[in-house]
C-alpha positions in Angstrom: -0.9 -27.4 -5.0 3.0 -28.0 -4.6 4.3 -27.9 -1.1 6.8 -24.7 -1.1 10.1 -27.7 -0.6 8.9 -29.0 -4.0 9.6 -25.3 -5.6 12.7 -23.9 -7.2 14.8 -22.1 -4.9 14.2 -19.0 -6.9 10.4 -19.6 -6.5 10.8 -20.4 -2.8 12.5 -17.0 -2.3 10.0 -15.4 -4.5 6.9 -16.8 -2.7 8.3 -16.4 0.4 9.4 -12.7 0.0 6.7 -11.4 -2.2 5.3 -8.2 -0.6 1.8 -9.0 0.4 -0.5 -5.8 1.1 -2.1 -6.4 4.3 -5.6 -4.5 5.3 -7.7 -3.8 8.7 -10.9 -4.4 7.1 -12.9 -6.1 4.5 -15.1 -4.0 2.6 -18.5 -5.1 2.1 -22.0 -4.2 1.0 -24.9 -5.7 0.8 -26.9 -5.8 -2.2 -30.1 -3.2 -2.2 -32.1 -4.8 -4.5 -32.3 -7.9 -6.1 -29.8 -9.3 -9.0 -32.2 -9.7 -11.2 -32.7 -5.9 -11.2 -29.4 -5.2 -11.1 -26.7 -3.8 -13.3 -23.6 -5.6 -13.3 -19.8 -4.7 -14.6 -17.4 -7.4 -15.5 -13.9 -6.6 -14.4 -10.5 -8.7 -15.4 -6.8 -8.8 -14.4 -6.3 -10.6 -17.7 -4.6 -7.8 -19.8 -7.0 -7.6 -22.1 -7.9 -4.5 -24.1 -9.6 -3.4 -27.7 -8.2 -3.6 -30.7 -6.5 -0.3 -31.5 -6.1 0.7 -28.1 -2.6 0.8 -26.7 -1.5 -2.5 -25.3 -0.6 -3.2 -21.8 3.8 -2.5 -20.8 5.6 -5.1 -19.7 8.7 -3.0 -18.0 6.7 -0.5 -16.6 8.2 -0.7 -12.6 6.0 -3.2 -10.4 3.7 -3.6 -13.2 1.2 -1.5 -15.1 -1.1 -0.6 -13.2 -3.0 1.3 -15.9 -6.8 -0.1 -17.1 -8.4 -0.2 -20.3 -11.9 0.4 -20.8 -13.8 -2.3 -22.8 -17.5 -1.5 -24.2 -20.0 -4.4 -23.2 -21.1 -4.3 -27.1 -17.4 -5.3 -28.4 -17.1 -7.9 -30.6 -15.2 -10.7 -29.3 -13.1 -11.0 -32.4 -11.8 -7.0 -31.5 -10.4 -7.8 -28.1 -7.1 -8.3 -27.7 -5.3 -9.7 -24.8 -1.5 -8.5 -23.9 -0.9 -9.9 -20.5 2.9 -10.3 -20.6 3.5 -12.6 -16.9 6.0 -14.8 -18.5 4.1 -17.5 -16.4 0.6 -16.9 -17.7 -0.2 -19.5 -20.3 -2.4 -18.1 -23.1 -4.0 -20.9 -24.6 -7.3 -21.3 -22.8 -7.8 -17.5 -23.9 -7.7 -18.1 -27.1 -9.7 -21.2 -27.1 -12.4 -19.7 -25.3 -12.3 -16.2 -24.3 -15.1 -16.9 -21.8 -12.1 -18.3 -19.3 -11.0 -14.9 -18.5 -13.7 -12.7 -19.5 -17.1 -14.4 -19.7 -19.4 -12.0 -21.7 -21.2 -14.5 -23.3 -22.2 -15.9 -19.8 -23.2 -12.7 -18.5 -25.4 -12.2 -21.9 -26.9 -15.5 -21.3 -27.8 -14.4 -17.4 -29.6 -11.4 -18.8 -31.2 -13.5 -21.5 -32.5 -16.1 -18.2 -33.2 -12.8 -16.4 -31.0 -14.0 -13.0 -29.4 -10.3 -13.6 -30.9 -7.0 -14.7 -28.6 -5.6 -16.9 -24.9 -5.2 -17.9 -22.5 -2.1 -18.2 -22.2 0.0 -20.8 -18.6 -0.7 -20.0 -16.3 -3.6 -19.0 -12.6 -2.6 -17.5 -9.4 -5.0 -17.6 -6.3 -4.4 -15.7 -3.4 -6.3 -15.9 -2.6 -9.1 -13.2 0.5 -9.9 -11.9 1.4 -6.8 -10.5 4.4 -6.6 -8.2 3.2 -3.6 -6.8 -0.4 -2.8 -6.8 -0.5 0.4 -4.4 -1.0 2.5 -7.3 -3.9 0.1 -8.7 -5.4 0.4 -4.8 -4.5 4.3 -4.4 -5.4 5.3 -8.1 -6.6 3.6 -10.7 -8.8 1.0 -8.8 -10.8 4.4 -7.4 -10.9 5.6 -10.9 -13.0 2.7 -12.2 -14.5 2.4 -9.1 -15.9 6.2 -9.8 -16.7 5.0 -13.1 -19.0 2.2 -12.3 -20.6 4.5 -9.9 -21.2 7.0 -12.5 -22.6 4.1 -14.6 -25.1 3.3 -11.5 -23.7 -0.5 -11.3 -24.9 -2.6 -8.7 -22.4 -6.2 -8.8 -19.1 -5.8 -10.1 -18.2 -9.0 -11.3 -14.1 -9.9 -10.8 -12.7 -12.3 -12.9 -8.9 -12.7 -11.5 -6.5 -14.0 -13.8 
């Protein structure tokens, strides 16, 4: 990891600067039952969506903060991925979508039977978000509600 001298000055500033949400608690809950009984969601900030549906925006103000909703029976070959960070490099993606969104593994773990079950649906946002209070005030609560709805148990985060 480079030492913050070894950056730019534009990235020191940028590091240095960069509004950093600060909480007074950690959320946490402990499991209920056991993971191999249990229904788990896959969740990714790498700007992924279906084919067809409306691709993340790149100028949208501090970042889109919007989600798209991905069913867990998609074929690989109809998602789409428009993460726009000029700094996010696209190639492992495409070699293996597994990087950013491992549905194949998850397949596999229900397959082994080390988890239950998955969704019925997957959600991405899109990472590199300047400013995420309308991902923590809105639209994380929404998908939150959502997985709730579903009855998951594990919500699996793949950041990006």
């Amino acid at each position: 990891m480079p030492r913050l001298e070894d950056l730019s000055e534009v990235e020191r500033k940028t590091v240095t600067f960069f509004p950093c949400m600060e909480f007074d608690s950690t959320p946490w809950v402990s499991l209920s039952k056991d993971l191999s009984q249990s229904k788990v969601a896959l969740i990714t900030t790498a700007g992924l969506h279906v084919r067809g549906d409306k691709p993340f925006i790149s100028d949208f103000k501090g970042g889109d903060p919007s989600f798209r909703v991905i069913p867990s029976n998609t074929s690989p070959a109809d998602i789409l991925q428009s993460h726009v960070s000029i700094g996010f490099d696209h190639t492992g993606f495409y070699k293996d979508m597994n990087i950013a969104f491992p549905i194949d593994r998850l397949r596999e773990l229900v397959d082994r039977g080390v988890i239950g079950s998955v969704s019925d649906n997957y959600y991405s946002f899109m990472g590199a978000i300047r400013d995420p209070r309308r991902v923590v005030d809105d639209t994380g609560p929404q998908v939150a509600q959502l997985l709730k709805d579903e009855g998951v148990d594990v919500a699996f985060l793949v950041p990006i």
